[in-house]
Structures are given as C-alpha cells and as structure tokens.
Backbone as CSV, one residue per row, in Angstrom:
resi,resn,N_x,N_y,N_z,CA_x,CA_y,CA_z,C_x,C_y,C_z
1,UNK,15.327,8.192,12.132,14.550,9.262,11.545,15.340,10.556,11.702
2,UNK,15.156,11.551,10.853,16.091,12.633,10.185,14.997,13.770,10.261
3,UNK,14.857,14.963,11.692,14.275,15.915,11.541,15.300,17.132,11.547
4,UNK,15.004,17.786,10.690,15.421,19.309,10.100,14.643,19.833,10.719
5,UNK,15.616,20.741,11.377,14.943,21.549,12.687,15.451,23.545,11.999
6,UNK,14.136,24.092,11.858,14.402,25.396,11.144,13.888,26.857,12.281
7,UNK,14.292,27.701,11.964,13.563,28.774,12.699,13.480,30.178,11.824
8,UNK,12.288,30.248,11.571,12.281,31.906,10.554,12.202,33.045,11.508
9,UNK,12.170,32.870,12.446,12.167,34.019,13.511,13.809,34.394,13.567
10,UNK,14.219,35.636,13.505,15.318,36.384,13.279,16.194,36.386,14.947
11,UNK,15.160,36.532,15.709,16.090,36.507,16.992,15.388,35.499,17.899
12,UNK,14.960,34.083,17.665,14.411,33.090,18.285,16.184,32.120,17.724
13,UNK,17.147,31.883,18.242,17.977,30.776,18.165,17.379,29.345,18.447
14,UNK,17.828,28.189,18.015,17.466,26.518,18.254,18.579,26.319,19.431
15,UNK,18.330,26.905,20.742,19.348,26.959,21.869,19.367,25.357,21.813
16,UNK,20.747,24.580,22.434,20.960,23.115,22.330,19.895,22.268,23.254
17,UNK,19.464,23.238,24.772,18.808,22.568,25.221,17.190,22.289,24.544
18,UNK,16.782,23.531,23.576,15.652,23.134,22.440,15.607,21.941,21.436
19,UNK,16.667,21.768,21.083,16.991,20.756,20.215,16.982,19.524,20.956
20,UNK,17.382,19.316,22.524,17.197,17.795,22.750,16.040,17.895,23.811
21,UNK,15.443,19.012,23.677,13.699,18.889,24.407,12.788,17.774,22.784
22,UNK,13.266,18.727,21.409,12.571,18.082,20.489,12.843,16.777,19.908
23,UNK,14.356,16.648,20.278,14.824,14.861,19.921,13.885,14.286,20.919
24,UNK,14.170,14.662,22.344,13.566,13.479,23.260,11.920,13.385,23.132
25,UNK,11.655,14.393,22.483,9.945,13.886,22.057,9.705,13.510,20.903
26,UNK,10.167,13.875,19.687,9.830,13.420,18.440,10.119,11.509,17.911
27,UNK,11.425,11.565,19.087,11.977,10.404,18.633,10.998,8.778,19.142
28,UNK,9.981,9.188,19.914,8.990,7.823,20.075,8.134,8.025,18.501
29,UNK,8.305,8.935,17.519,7.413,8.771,16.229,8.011,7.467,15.166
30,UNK,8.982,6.732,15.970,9.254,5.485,15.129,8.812,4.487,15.763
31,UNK,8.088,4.372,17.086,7.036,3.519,17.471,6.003,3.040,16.951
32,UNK,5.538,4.274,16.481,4.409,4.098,15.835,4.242,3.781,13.971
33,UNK,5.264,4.510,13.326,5.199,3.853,11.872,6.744,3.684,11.921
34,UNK,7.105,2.723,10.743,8.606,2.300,10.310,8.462,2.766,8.597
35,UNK,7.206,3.510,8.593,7.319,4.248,7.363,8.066,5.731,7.150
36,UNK,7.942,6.212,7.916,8.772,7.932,8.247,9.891,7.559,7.082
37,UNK,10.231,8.610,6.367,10.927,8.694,5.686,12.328,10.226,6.435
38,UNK,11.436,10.857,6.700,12.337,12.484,7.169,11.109,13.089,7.587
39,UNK,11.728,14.374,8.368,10.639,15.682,9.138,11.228,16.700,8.462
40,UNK,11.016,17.512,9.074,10.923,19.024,8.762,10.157,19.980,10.014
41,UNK,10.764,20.695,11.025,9.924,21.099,11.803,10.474,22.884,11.778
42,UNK,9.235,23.459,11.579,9.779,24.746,11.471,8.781,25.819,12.450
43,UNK,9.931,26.438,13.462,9.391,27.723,14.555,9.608,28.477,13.711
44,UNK,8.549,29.683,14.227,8.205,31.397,13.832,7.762,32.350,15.345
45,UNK,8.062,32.989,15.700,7.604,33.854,16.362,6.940,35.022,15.856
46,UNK,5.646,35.356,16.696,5.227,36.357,15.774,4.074,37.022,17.286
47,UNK,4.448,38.652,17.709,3.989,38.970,18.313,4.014,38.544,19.742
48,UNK,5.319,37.438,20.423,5.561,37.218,21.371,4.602,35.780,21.680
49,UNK,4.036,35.278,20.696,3.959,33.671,20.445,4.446,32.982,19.552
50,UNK,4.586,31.768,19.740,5.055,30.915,19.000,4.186,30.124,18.485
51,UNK,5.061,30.251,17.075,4.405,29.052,15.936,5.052,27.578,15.676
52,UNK,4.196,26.984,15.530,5.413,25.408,14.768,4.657,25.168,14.082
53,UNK,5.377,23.558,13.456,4.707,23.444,11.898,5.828,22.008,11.663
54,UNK,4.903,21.008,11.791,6.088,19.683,11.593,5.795,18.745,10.521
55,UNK,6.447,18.852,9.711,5.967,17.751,8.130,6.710,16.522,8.277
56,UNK,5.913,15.544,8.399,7.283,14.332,8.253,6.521,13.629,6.942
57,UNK,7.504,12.848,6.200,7.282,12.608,4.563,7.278,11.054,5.033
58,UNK,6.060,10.356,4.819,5.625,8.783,5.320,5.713,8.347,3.564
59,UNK,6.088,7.111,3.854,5.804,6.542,2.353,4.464,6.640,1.786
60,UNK,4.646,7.472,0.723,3.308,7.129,-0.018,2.281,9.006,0.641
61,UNK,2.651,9.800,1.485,2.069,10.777,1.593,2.836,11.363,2.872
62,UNK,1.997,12.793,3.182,3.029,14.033,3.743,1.861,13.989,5.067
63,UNK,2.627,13.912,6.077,1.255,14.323,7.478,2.057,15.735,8.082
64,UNK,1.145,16.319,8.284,1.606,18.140,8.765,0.729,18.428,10.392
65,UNK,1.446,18.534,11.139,0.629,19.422,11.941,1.127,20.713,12.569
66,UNK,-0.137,21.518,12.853,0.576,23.099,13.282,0.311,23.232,14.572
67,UNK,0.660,23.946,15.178,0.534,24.018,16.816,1.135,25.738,16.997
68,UNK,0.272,26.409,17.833,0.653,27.708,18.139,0.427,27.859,19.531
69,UNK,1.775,28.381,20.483,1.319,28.505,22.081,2.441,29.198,22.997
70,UNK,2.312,29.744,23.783,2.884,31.098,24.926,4.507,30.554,24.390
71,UNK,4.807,29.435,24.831,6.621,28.392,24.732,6.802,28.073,23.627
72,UNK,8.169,28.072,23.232,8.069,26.650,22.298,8.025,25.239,22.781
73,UNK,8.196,25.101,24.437,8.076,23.640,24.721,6.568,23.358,24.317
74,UNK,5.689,24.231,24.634,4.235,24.141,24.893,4.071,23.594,23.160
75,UNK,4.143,24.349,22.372,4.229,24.064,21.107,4.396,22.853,20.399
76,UNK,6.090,22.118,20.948,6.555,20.826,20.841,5.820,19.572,20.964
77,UNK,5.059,20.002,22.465,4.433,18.920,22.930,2.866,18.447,22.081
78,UNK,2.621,20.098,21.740,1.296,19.943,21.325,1.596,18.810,20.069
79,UNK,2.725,19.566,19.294,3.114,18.969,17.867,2.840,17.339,17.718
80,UNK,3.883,16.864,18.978,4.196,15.788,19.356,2.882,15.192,19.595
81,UNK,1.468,15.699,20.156,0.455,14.630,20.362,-0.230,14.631,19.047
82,UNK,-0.353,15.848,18.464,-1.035,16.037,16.921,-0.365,14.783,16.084
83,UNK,0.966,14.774,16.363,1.665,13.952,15.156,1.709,12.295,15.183
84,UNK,1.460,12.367,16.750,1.062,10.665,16.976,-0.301,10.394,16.595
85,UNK,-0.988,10.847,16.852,-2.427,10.812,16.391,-2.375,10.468,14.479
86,UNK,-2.030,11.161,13.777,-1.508,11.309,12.577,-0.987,9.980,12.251
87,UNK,0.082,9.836,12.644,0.528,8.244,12.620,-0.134,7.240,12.521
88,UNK,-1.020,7.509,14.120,-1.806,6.328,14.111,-2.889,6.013,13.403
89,UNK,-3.210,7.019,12.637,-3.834,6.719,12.415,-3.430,6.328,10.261
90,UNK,-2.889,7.223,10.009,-1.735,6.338,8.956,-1.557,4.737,8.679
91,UNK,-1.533,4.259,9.925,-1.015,3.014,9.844,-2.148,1.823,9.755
92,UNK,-3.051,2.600,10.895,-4.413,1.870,10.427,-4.935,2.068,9.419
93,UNK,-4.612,3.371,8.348,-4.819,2.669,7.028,-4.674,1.749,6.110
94,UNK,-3.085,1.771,6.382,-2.043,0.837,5.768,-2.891,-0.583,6.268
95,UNK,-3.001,-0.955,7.508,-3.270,-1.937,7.873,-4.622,-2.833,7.056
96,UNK,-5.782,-2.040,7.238,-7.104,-2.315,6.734,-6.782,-2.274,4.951
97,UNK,-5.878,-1.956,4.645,-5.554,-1.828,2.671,-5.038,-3.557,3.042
98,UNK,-4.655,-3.806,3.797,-3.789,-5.023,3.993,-2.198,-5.195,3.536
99,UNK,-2.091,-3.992,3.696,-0.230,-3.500,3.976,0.146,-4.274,5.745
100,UNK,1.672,-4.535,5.325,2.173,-5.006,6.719,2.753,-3.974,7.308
101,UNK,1.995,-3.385,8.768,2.795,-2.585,9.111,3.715,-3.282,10.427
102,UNK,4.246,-2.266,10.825,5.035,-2.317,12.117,4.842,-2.187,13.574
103,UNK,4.423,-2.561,14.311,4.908,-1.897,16.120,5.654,-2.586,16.955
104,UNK,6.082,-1.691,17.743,7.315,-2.290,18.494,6.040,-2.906,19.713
C-alpha cells in the first residue's frame, strides 16, 4: 500500500521520524482489507493544533477520516483507529454482498 503523505502547513515539515511514526501505524491497514488501492494523508496546522485527513481509495469506493488534536502523533493514532474501524467495516460489507474477502 502507497500513502502520499502531504502537509499544507507552511512551517510544519514531514520530519523523517513523522514519516516512520505514520508507516509503522498505517501499515497494519492491509490486515484488514486486500482491497486498498492508495492513501492520501494530509496535515494542516491551524492556530497551534493539528489537523489530519486520510483518504485511502478501496475498490469500488473512497473511506476518509479526519482527526484534529494538541500532536500530530495524537492525530495519527486517532486516524489510525477511525480508519480501521472504516475497513472493518468495508469488508463486512463485501462479505454479506457475498464478495470474497481477505484476512490474514
């Protein structure tokens, strides 16, 4: 899986250790579907909080969640439980249509 990692905040950088706080959490989202196609996760700062905002493109439709909080770890994590939830529940659609899905 292929997340595009963005930041519209002008003086918020994707420091390296940010980038493998968000690999090492995003990357259990292929546990749960083998549909993920790509992400998209995009920070904003605004007023000394942080925003996120993570789209990943599943076959067949778009799941989004937003998360706003003091960190961006705080943020990440939130993302990260919003987006499993999302999944899971994705798949139990797929499942009950009587699509074959996946789990490890």
């Amino acid at each position: 899986m292929n997340i595009r990692i963005m930041s519209r905040a002008k003086d918020m950088p994707i420091t390296d250790g940010l980038k493998q706080h968000i690999e090492k959490r995003f990357s259990t989202f292929e546990r749960y579907s083998n549909h993920i196609i790509d992400g998209e996760l995009i920070f904003d700062e605004e007023r000394g909080r942080f925003k996120g905002e993570l789209i990943l493109r599943v076959k067949g439709t778009t799941l989004t969640a937003k998360s706003v909080g003091k960190t961006p770890l705080d943020v990440i994590d939130e993302l990260k439980d919003k987006m499993k939830k999302q999944l899971r529940r994705y798949e139990e659609k797929l499942k009950d249509k009587g699509h074959v899905t996946f789990r490890a």
